[in-house]
MIMARNU-277840 format. One record per residue (C-alpha): residue in three letters; x, y, z. Coordinates in Angstrom, 2 decimals. Layout:
BEGIN
@rest:ALA	east:X	north:Y	up:Z
...
END
This chain:
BEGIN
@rest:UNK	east:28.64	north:-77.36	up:33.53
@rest:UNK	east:30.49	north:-76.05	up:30.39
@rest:UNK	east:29.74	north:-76.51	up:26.89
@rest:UNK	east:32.47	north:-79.98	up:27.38
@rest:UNK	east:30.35	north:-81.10	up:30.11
@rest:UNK	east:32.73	north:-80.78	up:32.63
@rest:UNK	east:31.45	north:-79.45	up:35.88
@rest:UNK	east:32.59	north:-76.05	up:36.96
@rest:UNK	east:32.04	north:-76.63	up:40.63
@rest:UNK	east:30.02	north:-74.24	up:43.36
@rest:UNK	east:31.77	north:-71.37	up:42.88
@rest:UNK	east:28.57	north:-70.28	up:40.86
@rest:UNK	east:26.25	north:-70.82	up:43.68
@rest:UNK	east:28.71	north:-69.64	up:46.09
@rest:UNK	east:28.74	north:-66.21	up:44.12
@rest:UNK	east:24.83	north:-66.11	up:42.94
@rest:UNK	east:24.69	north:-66.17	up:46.86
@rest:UNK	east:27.10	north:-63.27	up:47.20
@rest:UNK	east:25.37	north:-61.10	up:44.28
@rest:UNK	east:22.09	north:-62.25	up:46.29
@rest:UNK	east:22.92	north:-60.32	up:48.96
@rest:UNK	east:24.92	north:-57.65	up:47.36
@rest:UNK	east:21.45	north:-57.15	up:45.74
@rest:UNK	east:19.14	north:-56.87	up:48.42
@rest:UNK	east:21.65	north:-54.70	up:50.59
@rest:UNK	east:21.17	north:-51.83	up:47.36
@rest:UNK	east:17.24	north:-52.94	up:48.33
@rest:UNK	east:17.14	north:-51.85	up:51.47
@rest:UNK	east:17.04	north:-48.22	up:51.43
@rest:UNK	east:13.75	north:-48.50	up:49.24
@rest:UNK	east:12.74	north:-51.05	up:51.58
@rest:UNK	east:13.07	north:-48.14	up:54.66
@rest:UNK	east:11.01	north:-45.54	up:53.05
@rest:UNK	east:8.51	north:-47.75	up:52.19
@rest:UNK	east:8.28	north:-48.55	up:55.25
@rest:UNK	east:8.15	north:-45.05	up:56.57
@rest:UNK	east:5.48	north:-44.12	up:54.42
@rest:UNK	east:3.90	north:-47.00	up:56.05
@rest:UNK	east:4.57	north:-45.34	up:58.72
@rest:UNK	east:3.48	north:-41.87	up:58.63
@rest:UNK	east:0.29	north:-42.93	up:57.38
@rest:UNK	east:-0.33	north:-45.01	up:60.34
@rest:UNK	east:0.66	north:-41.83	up:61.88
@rest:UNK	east:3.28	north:-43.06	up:64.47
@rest:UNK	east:3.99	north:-41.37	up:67.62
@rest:UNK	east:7.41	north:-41.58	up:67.95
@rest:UNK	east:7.56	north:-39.66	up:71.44
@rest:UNK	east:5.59	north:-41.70	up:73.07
@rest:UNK	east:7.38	north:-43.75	up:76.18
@rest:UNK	east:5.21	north:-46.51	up:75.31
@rest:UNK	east:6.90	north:-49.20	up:73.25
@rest:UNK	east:4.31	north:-51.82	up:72.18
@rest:UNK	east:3.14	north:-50.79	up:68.64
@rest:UNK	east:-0.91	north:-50.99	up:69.62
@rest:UNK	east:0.21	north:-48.11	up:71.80
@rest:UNK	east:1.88	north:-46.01	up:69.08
@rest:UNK	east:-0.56	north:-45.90	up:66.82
@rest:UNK	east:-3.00	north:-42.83	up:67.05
@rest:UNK	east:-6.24	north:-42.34	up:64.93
@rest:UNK	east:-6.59	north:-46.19	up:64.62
@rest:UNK	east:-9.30	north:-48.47	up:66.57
@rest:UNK	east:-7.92	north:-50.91	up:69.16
@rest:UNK	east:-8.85	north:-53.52	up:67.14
@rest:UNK	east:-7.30	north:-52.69	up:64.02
@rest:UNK	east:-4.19	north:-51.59	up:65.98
@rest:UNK	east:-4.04	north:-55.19	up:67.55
@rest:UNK	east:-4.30	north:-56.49	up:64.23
@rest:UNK	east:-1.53	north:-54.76	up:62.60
@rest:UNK	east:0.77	north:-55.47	up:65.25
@rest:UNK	east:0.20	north:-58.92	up:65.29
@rest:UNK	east:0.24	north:-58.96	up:61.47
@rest:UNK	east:3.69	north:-57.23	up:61.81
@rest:UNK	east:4.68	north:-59.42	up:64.35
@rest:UNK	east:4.15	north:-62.26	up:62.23
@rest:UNK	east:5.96	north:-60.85	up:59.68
@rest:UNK	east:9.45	north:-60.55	up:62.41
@rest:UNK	east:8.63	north:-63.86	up:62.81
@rest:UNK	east:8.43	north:-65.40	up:59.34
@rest:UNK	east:11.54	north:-63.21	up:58.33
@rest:UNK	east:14.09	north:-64.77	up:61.54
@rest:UNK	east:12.53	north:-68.08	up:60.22
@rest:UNK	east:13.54	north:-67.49	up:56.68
@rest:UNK	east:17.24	north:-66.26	up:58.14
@rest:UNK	east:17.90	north:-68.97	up:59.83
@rest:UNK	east:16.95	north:-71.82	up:56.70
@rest:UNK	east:19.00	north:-69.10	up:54.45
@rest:UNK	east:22.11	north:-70.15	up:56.86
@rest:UNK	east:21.28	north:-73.75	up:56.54
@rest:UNK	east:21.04	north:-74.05	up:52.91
@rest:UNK	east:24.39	north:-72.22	up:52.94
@rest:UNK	east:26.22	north:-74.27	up:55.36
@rest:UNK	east:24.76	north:-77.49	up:53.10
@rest:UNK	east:26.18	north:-75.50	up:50.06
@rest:UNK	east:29.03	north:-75.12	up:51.77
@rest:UNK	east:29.57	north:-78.66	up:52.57
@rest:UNK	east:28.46	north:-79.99	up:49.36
@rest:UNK	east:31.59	north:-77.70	up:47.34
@rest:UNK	east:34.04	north:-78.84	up:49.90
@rest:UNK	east:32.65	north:-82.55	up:49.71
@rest:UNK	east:32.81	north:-82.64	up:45.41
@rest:UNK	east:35.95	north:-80.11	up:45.29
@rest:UNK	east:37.93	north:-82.83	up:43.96
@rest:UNK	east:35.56	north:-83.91	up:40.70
@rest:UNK	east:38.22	north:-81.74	up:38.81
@rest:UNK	east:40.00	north:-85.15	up:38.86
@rest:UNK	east:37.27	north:-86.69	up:37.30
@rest:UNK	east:38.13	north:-85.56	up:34.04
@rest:UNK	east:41.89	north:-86.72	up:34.03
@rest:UNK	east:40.11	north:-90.11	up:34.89
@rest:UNK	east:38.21	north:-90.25	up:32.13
@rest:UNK	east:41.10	north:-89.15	up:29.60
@rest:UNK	east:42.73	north:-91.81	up:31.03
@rest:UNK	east:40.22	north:-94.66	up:30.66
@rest:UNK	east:39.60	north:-92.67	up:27.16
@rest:UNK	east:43.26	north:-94.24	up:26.16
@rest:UNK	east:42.79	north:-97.32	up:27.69
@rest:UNK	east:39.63	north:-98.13	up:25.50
@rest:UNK	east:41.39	north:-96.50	up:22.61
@rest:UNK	east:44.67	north:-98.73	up:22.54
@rest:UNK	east:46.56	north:-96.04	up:22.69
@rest:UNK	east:49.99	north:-97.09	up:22.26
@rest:UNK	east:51.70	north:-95.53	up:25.14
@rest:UNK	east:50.65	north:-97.88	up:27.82
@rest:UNK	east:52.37	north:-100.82	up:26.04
@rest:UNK	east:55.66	north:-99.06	up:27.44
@rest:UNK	east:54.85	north:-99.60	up:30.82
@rest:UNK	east:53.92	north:-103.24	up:30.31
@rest:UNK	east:49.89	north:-102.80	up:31.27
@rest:UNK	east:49.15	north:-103.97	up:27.93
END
């Protein structure tokens, strides 16, 4: 809403949503070297054929291995979960802006009902008063 009251419409949300993710696309780079840091301390075999992540880890009990790859899995997990109620909040965003895109009439309405209550002399011309 402005100062009048009047209600700007979604394009607010519509672009906090955009900045959003223009934001946590300049993230992501710090995001990958944390994650390789992560990484070489875990001390990663990368030439290894096998491709679970118990298997790539070297210097680590099975245990803890099993641990961190389920932890990590969970994490995959949570984040696709998260992605898809980030796409259903936006498609409900979406539809709310195109359902109230015409409020923007609302405030020609209430001029109009402003002049009515008013007496405003210009509707006696037209006979509705």
């Amino acid at each position: 809403m402005d100062k009048d009251g009047r209600f700007n419409g979604f394009n607010l949300v519509t672009n906090s949503v955009d900045a959003l993710y223009q934001e946590l696309n300049a993230e992501l780079p710090k995001v990958e070297n944390a994650f390789n840091a992560i990484k070489s301390k875990l001390k990663f075999n990368d030439d290894k054929v096998d491709t679970s992540l118990t298997g790539a880890v070297k210097g680590v009990s099975e245990e803890t291995a099993s641990i961190v790859a389920g932890q990590l899995n969970a994490m995959r997990i949570n984040q696709g979960e998260a992605n898809n109620m980030l796409r259903q909040q936006l498609a409900s965003l979406s539809q709310i802006a195109q359902n109230t895109a015409y409020n923007k009439l609302l405030v020609d309405i209430h001029r109009e009902l402003k002049d009515i209550s008013a007496g405003s002399g210009n509707l006696r011309s037209q006979g509705l008063k």
